[in-house]
C-alpha positions in Angstrom: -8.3 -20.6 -61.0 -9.0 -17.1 -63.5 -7.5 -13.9 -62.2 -10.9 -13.3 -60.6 -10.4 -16.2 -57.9 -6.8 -15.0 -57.2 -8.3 -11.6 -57.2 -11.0 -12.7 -54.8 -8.6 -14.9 -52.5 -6.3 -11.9 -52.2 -9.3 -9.8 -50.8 -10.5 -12.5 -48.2 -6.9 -13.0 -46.7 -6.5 -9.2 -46.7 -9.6 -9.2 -44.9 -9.2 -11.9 -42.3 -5.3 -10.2 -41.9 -7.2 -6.7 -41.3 -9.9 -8.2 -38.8 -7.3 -10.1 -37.1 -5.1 -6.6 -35.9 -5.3 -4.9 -32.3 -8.5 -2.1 -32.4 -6.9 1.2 -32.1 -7.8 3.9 -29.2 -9.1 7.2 -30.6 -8.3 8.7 -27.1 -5.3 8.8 -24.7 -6.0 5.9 -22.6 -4.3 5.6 -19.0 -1.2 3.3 -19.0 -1.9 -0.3 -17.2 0.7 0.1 -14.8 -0.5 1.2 -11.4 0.7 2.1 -7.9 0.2 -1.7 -7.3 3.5 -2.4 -9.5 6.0 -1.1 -6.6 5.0 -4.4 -4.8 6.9 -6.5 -7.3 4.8 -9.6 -7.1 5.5 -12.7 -8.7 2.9 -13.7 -11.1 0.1 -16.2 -9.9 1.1 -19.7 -10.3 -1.3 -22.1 -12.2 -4.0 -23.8 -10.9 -5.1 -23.9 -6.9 -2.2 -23.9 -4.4 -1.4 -26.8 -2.5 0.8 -27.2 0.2 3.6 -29.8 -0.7 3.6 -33.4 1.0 7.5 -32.8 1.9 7.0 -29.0 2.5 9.6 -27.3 4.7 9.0 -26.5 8.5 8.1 -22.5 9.3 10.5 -20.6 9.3 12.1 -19.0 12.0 11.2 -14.9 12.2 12.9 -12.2 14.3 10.4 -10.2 15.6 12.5 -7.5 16.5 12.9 -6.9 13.3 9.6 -4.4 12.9 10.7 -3.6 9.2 11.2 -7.5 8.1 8.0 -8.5 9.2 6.1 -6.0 7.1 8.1 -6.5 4.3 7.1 -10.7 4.8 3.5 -9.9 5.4 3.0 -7.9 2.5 4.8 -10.2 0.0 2.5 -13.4 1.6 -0.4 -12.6 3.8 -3.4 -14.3 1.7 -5.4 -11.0 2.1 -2.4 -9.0 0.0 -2.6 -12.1 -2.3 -5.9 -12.4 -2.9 -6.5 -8.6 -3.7 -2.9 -8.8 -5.6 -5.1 -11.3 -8.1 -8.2 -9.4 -8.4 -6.3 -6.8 -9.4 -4.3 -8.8 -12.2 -7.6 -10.1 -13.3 -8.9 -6.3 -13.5 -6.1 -5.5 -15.9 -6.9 -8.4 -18.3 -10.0 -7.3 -18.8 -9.1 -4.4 -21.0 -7.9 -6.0 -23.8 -11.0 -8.6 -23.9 -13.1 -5.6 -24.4 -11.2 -3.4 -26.6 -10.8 -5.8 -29.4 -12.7 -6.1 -32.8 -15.2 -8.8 -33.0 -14.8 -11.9 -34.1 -15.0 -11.9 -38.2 -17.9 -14.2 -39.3 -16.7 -17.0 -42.7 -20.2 -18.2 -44.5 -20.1 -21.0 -46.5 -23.0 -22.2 -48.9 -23.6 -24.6 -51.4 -26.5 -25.6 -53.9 -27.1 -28.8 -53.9 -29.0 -28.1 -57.9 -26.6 -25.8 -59.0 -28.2 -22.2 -60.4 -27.5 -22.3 -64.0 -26.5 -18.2 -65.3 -25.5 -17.5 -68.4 -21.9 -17.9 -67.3 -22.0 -20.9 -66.0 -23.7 -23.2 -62.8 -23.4 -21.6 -59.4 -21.9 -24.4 -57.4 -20.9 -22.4 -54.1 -20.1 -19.2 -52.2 -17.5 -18.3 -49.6 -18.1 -15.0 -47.5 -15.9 -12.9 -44.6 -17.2 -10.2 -43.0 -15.7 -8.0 -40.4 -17.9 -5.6 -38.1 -16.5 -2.3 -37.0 -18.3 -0.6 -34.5 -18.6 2.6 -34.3 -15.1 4.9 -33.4 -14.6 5.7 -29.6 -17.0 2.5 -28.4 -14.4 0.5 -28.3 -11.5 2.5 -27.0 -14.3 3.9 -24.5 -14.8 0.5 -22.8 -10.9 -0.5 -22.6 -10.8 3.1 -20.8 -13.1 2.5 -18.6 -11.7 -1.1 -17.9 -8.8 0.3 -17.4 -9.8 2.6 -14.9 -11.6 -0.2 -12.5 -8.1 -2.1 -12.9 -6.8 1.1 -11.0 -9.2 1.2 -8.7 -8.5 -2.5 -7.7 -5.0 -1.3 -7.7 -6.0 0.9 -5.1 -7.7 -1.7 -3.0 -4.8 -3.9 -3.2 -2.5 -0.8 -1.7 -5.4 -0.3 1.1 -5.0 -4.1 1.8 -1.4 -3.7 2.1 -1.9 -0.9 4.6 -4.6 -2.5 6.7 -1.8 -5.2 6.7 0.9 -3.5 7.8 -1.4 -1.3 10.1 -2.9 -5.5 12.4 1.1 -6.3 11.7 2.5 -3.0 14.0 -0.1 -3.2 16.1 0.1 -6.8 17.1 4.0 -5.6 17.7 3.6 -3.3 20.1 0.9 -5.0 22.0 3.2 -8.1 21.9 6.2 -6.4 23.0 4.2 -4.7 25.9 3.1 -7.7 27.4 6.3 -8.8 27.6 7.6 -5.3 29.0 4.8 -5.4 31.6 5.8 -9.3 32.4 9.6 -8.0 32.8 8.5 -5.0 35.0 6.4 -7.1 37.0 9.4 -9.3 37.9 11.1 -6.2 38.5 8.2 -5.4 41.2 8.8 -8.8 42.7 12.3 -8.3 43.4 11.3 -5.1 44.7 8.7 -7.1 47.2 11.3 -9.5 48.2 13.3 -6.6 49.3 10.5 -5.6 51.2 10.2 -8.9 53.0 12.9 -9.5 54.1 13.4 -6.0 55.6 9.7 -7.1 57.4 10.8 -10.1 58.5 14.1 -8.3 60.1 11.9 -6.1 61.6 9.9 -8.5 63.1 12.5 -11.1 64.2 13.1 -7.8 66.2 9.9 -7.0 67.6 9.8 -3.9 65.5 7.3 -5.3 62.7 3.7 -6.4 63.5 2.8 -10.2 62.0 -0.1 -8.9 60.0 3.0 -6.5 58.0 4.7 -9.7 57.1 1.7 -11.8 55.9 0.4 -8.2 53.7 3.9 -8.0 52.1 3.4 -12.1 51.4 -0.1 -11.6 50.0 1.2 -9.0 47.9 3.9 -11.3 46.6 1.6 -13.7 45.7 -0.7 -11.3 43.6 2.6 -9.9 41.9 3.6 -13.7 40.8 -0.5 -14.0 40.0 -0.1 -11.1 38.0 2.9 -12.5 36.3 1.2 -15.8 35.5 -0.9 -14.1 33.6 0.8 -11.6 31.7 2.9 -14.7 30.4 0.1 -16.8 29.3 -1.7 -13.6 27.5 1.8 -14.0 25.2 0.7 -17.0 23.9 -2.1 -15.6 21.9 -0.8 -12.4 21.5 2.1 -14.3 19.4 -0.6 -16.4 17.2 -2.6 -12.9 16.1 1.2 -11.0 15.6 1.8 -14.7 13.1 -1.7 -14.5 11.9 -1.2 -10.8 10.8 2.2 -11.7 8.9 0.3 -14.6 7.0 1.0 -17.5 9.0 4.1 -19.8 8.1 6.2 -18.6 10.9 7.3 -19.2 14.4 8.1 -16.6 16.8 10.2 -17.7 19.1 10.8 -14.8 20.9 8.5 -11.3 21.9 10.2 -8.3 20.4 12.9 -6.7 23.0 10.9 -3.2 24.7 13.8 -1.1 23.5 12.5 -1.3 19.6 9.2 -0.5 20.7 10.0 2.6 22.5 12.9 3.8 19.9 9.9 3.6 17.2 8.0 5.6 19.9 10.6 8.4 20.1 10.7 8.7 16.3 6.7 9.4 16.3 6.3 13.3 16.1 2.9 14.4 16.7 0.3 14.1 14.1 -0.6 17.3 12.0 -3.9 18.5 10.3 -3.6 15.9 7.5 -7.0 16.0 6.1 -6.5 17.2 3.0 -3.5 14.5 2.6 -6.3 11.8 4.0 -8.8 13.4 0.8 -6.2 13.3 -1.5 -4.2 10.2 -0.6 -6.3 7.6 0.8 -6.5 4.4 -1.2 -10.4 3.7 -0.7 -11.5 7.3 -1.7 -9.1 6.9 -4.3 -10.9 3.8 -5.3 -14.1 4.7 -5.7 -13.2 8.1 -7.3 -11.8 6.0 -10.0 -15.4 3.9 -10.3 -16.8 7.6 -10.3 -14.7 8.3 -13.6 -15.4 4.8 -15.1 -18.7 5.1 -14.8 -19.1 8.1 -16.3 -16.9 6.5 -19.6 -19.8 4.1 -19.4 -22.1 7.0 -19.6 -20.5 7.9 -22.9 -20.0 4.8 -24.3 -23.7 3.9 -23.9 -24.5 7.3 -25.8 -22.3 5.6 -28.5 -24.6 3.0 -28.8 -27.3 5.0 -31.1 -24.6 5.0 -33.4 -24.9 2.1 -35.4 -22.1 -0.3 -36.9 -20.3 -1.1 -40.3 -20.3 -4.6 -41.5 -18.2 -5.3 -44.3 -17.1 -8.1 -46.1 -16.4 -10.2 -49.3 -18.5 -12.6 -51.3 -17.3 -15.7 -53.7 -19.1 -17.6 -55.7 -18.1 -20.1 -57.8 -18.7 -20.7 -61.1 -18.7 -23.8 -63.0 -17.9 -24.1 -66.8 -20.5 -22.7 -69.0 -21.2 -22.2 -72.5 -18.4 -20.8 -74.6 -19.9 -18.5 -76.4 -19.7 -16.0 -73.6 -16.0 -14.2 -72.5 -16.9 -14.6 -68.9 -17.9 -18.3 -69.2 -16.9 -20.0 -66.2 -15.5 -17.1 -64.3 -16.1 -16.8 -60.4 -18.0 -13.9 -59.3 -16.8 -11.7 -56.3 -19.2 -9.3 -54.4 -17.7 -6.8 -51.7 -20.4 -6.0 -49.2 -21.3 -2.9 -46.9 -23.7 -3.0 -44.1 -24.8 -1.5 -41.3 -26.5 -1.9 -37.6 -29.9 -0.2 -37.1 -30.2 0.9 -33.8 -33.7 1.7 -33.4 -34.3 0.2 -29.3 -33.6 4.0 -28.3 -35.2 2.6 -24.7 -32.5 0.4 -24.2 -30.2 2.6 -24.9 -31.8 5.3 -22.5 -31.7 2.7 -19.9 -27.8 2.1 -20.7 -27.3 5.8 -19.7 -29.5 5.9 -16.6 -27.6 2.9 -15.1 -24.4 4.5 -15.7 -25.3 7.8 -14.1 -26.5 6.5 -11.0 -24.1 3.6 -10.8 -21.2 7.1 -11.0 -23.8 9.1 -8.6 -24.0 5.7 -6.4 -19.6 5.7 -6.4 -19.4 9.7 -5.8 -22.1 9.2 -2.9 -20.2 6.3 -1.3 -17.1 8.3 -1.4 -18.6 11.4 0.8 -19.8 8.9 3.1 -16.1 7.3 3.6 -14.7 10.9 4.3 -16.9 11.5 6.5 -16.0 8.3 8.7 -12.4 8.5 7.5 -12.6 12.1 8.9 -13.8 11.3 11.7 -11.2 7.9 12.3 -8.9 10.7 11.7 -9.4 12.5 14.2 -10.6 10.0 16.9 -6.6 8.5 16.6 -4.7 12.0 16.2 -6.4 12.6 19.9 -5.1 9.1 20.8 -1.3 10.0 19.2 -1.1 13.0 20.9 -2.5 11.6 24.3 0.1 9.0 24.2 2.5 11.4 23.6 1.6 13.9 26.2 0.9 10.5 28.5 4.5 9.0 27.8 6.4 12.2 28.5 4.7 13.0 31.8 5.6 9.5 33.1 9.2 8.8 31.4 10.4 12.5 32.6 8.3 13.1 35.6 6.7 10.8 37.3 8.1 7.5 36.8 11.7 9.4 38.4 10.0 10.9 41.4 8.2 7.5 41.9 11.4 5.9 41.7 12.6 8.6 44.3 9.9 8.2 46.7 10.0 4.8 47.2 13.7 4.4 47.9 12.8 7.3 50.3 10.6 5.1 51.7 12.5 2.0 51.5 15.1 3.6 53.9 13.1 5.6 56.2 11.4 2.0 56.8 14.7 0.7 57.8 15.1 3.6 60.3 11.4 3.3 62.0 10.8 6.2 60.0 7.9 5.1 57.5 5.8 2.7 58.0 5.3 -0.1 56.2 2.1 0.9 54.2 4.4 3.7 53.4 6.5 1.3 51.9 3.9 -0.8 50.4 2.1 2.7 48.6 5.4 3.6 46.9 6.0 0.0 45.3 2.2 -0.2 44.4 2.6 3.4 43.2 6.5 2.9 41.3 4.6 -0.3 39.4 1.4 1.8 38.2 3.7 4.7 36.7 5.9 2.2 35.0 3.5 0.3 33.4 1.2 3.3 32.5 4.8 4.7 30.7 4.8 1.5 29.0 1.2 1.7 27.8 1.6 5.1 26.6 4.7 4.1 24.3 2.2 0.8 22.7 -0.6 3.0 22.4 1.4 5.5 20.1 2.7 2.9 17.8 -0.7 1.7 17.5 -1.9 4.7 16.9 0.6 6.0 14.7 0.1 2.7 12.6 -3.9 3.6 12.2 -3.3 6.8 10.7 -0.2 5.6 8.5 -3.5 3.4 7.0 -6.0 6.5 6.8 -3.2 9.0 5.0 -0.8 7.4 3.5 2.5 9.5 2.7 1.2 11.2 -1.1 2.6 9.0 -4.0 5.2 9.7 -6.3 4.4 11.8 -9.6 3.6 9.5 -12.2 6.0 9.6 -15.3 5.1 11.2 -18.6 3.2 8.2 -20.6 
C-alpha cells in the first residue's frame, strides 16, 4: 500500500473514532437524577414477571404498624411499580436522542474498471459523518430530560395517592373494629340493664313490656354487632389491596394507634401556596410546559441546515510507468450540507410545540383550580373532626357516661324509669361512636391533604 492508502486509512479510522464519541451539550442540561431516586428501587428485572411455581405463602403483616405498611406499599404496590418503570424508561430516552447519527460507509466498485492516466479505478471506500446543527441535539436531550422529571413527578404523586388509599383504609379498618368493641361494650351495658328489669319485675316493680324492650334492644345490639364484624372482612381485603396484595392481615389495627395519630394532627393551615408550589401533578405538567417550549426552540433549529462530512478512497490499479503517481490511490475529503428549504414544515414544528406548552400550562390552571378547591373541601373536614372529636372525648362522651350511671342507680331506687335508663345507654353509645368517627375521619383527612401538599422537597445540590 503507498503512503497515500495509509494516509487515507488513517483518516477513515480517525473518522469512524470521531463519529463514534458521546455528542456534547452546548447548554447546562438538568442532571438525570430526580426526586424519584429517594425511593431506592431496585432495577426492573428482565422480561414479564411470573409468579414462581414453589413461591412462598403471604406473608404475615402487623397492621398496627401504620409506618411499615407504607413503607411495604410503596416499595410493591403495582401502581408505584408500574409508574416507577415509566419513569426509568423516560430517562433512557435522553441519550437515544442526544447522540450523533449513525456514520454512513459506501462501498463501490466498477465492474470495467475506469482507465486514468494513473492507472484503472478498481473501487472506492467512503465514511461520512453528519453533524447537525449546534444546540439541536443538546436541545432535544434537554427536553427529554425534562419529561423524565416530569414522570418522576408522577411516580412521587403515585406514591402519595398510595400512601394517602393505604391510611385511609387504616383508620376505617381500625374504626370498625373500635365500633364492634364498643358495641360489645353496649351489650354488657344491656345485660346490666336486664337483669336489673328482670329483678324488678320478679318484684312486681317492672312492667313485662320493660323486660321484652330491654330484650329487643339486646338483640339489635348483637344485630348491630353481626354486622360490624362481617363489614371487617372487606374492609381488610381493600387495607391488603392498597399495600399491593401479598399479605395477610390477621388482625384489625388496635384503636389506641388510630387515636394517638389523631392527637398528633394539628389543624391544617392556609397551605395554598405550598399546594402551588409542591404538588407533584402541577409540578408535572409545569415541567411538560418547559419541555415543550425546548421543543419550540429546537424546531426553530431546524432551518438551520446540517454538515456532512466525510472521506473518499479510491483505488488505483498499476498504470503506466512513465507517470510519478502511477498506481497511487486517490483520497477525496468531502463537505456537504442539508438544504432546508420545507420552511412549512418547519412552521408547523413550531405551532405544535406552542400549543402542545399552551395545551400543558392550560391543564395546569385547571388542576389548581380543583386542587384548590380539594384543598379546601378536606381542611373543612380536618378541622370539623377536630372540633367534633374534642367536644365528644372532653365533653360529652364524660357527661354521657355520668348520666347514665345516674340513671342506672336512680332505676334501682324507683327513681328513673326505665326509658330513662334505656335513653342514657342509647345516648352513652351514639356519643362514643360519633368520638370514634371523628378520630377516623381526621386521619383520613389528614392523609388527603398529605397527597394535595406534600411537605416542600429538599434543595437540590449544586450540579
Amino acid at each position: 500500500m503507498s503512503s497515500d492508502s495509509a494516509l487515507a486509512a488513517a483518516l477513515v479510522l480517525g473518522l469512524t473514532a470521531a463519529c463514534s464519541g458521546p455528542a456534547t451539550s452546548d447548554r447546562a442540561l438538568p442532571a438525570r437524577a430526580s426526586s424519584a431516586d429517594v425511593l431506592a428501587a431496585p432495577a426492573p428485572a428482565e422480561g414479564p414477571e411470573a409468579p414462581a411455581a414453589d413461591a412462598a405463602p403471604p406473608a404475615r403483616v402487623d397492621s398496627g404498624d401504620l409506618d411499615a405498611l407504607v413503607a411495604r406499599a410503596v416499595a410493591e404496590h403495582p401502581a408505584v411499580v408500574a409508574a416507577r418503570h415509566r419513569w426509568r424508561a423516560a430517562l433512557e430516552r435522553a441519550p437515544q436522542v442526544s447522540k450523533l447519527p449513525e456514520p454512513t460507509l459506501t462501498l463501490g466498485a466498477w465492474p470495467s474498471p475506469v482507465e486514468t492516466r494513473s492507472g484503472p479505478m478498481r473501487g472506492r471506500l467512503g465514511l461520512s459523518q453528519r453533524l447537525p446543527w449546534k444546540g439541536k441535539l443538546s436541545l432535544a436531550e434537554e427536553a427529554a430530560l425534562k419529561r423524565a422529571e416530569a414522570e418522576a413527578q408522577r411516580l412521587e404523586a403515585t406514591v402519595l395517592a398510595v400512601e394517602r388509599d393505604v391510611r385511609a383504609a387504616w383508620a376505617e379498618l381500625a374504626w370498625l373494629r373500635h365500633a364492634e368493641e364498643l358495641n360489645r361494650l353496649q351489650l354488657e351495658l344491656l345485660s346490666q340493664v336486664e337483669a336489673v328489669t328482670r329483678s324488678r319485675y320478679e318484684t312486681g316493680r317492672a312492667h313485662h313490656a320493660d323486660l321484652v324492650r330491654i330484650q329487643v334492644e339486646l338483640g339489635r345490639t348483637e344485630d348491630r354487632i353481626a354486622e360490624l364484624v362481617d363489614a371487617q372482612r372487606p374492609a381488610r381485603e381493600r387495607l391488603r389491596s392498597a399495600i399491593g396484595g401479598g399479605a395477610v392481615l390477621p388482625d384489625a389495627p388496635a384503636w389506641d394507634a388510630v387515636a394517638a395519630r389523631a392527637a398528633a394532627i394539628a389543624p391544617p393551615g392556609d397551605d395554598l401556596a405550598r399546594l402551588a408550589a409542591t404538588n407533584p401533578d402541577l409540578r408535572a405538567l409545569t415541567l411538560e410546559a418547559d419541555a415543550a417550549a425546548v421543543d419550540e426552540d429546537r424546531a426553530g433549529l431546524e432551518r438551520r441546515p446540517d454538515f456532512v462530512v466525510g472521506a473518499d478512497w479510491t483505488v488505483v490499479g498499476e498504470g503506466p510507468s512513465t507517470f510519478a503517481d502511477a498506481g497511487r490511490d486517490a483520497l477525496a475529503v468531502t463537505m456537504a450540507l442539508t438544504l432546508p428549504i420545507r420552511g412549512e414544515a418547519y412552521d408547523a414544528a413550531e405551532h405544535e410545540a406552542r400549543a402542545r406548552r399552551g395545551d400543558a400550562l392550560s391543564r395546569r390552571r385547571a388542576l389548581l383550580l380543583d386542587l384548590t378547591t380539594a384543598w379546601e373541601e378536606w381542611s373543612f373536614r380536618a378541622r370539623d373532626a377536630i372540633r367534633r372529636w374534642r367536644l365528644y372525648e372532653q365533653a360529652l362522651v364524660p357527661k354521657a357516661d355520668e348520666a347514665y350511671s345516674v340513671a342506672l342507680s336512680a332505676y334501682r331506687t324507683d327513681e328513673a324509669t326505665f326509658q330513662d335508663v334505656l335513653d342514657a345507654a342509647r345516648v352513652l353509645l351514639e356519643f362514643r361512636l360519633l368520638e370514634a368517627r371523628a378520630a377516623a375521619d381526621l386521619v383520613v383527612a389528614d392523609a388527603e391533604l398529605r397527597r394535595l401538599a406534600p411537605e416542600a422537597p429538599e434543595a437540590p445540590a449544586d450540579r
